[in-house]
Each structure stands twice: as structure tokens, then as C-alpha cells.
N, C-alpha and C positions, 0 to 999 in steps of 0.2 A: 504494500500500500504506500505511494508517496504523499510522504504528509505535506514537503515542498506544495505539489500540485494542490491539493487538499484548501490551502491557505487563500485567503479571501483578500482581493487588493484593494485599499481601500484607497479610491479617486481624489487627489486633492480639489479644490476649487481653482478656476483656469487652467485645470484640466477635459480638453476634451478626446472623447475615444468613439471611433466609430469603426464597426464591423461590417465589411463588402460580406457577396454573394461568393466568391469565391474564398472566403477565409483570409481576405489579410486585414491584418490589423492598422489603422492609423490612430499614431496618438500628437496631439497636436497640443504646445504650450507654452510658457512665454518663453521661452528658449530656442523653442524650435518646433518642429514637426518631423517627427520618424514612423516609417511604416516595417512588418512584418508578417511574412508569410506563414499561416499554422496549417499542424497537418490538419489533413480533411478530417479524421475520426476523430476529433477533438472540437466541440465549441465552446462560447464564450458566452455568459450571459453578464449582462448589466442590471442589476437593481438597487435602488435608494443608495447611490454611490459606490458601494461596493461592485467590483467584478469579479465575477470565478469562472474559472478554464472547468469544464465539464468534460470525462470521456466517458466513453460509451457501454467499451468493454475492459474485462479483468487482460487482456493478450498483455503478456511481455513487454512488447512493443511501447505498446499506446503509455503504459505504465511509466516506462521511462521518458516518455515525450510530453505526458503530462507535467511533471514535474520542471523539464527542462521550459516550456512552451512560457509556462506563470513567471519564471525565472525573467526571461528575456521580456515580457510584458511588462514585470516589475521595472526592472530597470529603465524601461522605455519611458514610465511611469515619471519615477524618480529624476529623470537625466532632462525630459524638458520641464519637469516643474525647480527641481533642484541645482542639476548639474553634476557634472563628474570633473574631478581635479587629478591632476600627476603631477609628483616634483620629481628631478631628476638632478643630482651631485656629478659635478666632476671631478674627480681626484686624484692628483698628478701633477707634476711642476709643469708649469707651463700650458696647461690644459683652458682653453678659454674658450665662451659661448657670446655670441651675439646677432640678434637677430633687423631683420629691415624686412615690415610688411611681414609675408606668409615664409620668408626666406630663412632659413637657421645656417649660421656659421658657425661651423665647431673646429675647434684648433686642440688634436686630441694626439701630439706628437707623432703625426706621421710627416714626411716630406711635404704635403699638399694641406691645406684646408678643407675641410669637407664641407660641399654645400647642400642643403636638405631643405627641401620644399613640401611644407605643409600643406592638407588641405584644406580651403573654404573654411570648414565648421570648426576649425579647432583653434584657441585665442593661442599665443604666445606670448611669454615675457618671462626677459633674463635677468638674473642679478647679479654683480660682482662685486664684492667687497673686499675690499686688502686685507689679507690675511686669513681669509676664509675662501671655500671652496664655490667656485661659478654654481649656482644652482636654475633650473630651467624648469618654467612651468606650464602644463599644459593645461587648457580648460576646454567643454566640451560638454554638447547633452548627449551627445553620443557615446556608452562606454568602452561598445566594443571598437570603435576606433580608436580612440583616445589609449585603450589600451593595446592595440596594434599599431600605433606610431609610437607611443614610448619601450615596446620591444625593441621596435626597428630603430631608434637611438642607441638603448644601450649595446644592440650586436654591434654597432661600427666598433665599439673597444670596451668588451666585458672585463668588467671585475677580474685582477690575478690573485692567483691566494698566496702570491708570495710578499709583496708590497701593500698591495689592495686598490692601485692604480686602476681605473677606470672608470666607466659610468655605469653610476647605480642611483636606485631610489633612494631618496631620504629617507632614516633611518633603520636601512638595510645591514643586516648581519653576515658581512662574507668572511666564511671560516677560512682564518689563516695556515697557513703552514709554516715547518721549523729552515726550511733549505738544506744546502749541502755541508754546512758548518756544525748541524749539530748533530751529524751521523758520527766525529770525532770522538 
């Protein structure tokens, strides 16, 4: 039984949701407006501001897409009435972030600068202060992007566990190691 799926979402105010004929979902708010497509043996009912993902049968299947289905409505929920936020450290001499417009420059000691074009929906703004580490932050009503662009930031140069140089989220835990000095 998914209790996930089970779970009732409760609609904030300037929130709007509406259900097409063929099962997608649009939700529209002061952020923005996101749509998604649910499986067909799964519907949605709206009452007295509450919505619930309703399936059909006990299969396997349905079982687990119940659950995931309310997930992604939730958040769709949450991200144009709320928002969704990322910050992202860089750590390393020499390591520097700045942005113009949708553009990101990252100076993550390789020979070249990397230049990284954001899309549309997602705000940016860098910080640097002397003495402290560049930090870089995303905003977005969208999560699953928001959190598919800050993946694809920290691959250009992940976390090492021997220094800890690289880009990571704020305050992320990367487990160290000892090196070659303390095998003596």
C-alpha cells in the first residue's frame, strides 16, 4: 500500500490546477505554470481544496506510480506557489563564479573558463567575498530542473576526497581520505 500516494494535497490559494481529457496535469501560480503527464490508470480528483491521485487497481505497477504521480504533483504544487532554491560552494584557490544575464562563468582551474548557459526559468546570483568561498545560487518553480542544472554544475569539477576541492552544495559532507603519507 503506498501511503506516499494515499496522502491528500492540500491546494494553497493562487493556486490553480486543472485536469485535461487526456490526463495531464496543469498547475499554474504566481511563479509560474508547469504541466504533467499521469498514467492513464491513475486519476485525480479535486475537492474543497484538497487533491488526491486515485488508482484503480491493487497491480504492482499502478502501486508504484501512485505514489511517484502525488510526488511530482506535490512538488509542482509547492514550486509555483513557493519555489525551489540550490546553493552551490566552490572550493579551491583560485576557483571563481560570475554571472551576466542567463550566462555563468566558472573559473574552476582548468586552462579555459567554462561558460554555462542557463535556462529561461531559473534566477541566478553569485556571491564573492574575500576570504570565503564563491557561492552560487539557483532559484526556480521548477525542481526537477533546478535540480538537473545544479548536477550538471557540480560534474564540471566534483568534490576530491583528498583536498575536498571542488563544487559542492552548501553544507555538504565529503568524506575525506588519509593519502599516501599515512600508509608510512
Amino acid at each position: 500500500m503506498s501511503r506516499i500516494g494515499l496522502t491528500p494535497i492540500s491546494i494553497p490559494s493562487g493556486v490553480e490546477i486543472k485536469v485535461s481529457d487526456k490526463n495531464v496535469v496543469q498547475v499554474k501560480g504566481s511563479k509560474g505554470e508547469l504541466t504533467q503527464a499521469i498514467d492513464p490508470n491513475l486519476s485525480i480528483e479535486i475537492e474543497d481544496g484538497v487533491l488526491k491521485v486515485v488508482r484503480h487497481t491493487e497491480q504492482k505497477d499502478h502501486k508504484a506510480k501512485h505514489g511517484l504521480y502525488r510526488s511530482l504533483i506535490n512538488n509542482m504544487v509547492e514550486g509555483v506557489s513557493n519555489g525551489y532554491s540550490k546553493k552551490l560552494e566552490l572550493v579551491g584557490v583560485g576557483f571563481r563564479a560570475s554571472h551576466q544575464g542567463q550566462i555563468l562563468t566558472l573559473s574552476l582551474g582548468f586552462s579555459h573558463p567554462i561558460v554555462f548557459e542557463l535556462p529561461k526559468e531559473i534566477t541566478l546570483h553569485t556571491e564573492t567575498e574575500r576570504g570565503k568561498n564563491p557561492i552560487i545560487t539557483l532559484q526556480s518553480y521548477d525542481k526537477q530542473l533546478i535540480g538537473q542544472v545544479a548536477a550538471k554544475i557540480k560534474s564540471l569539477r566534483k568534490p576530491e576526497p583528498y583536498k575536498g576541492k571542488g563544487v559542492r552544495f552548501v553544507g555538504e559532507y565529503i568524506r575525506r581520505k588519509a593519502g599516501k603519507s599515512a600508509a608510512k
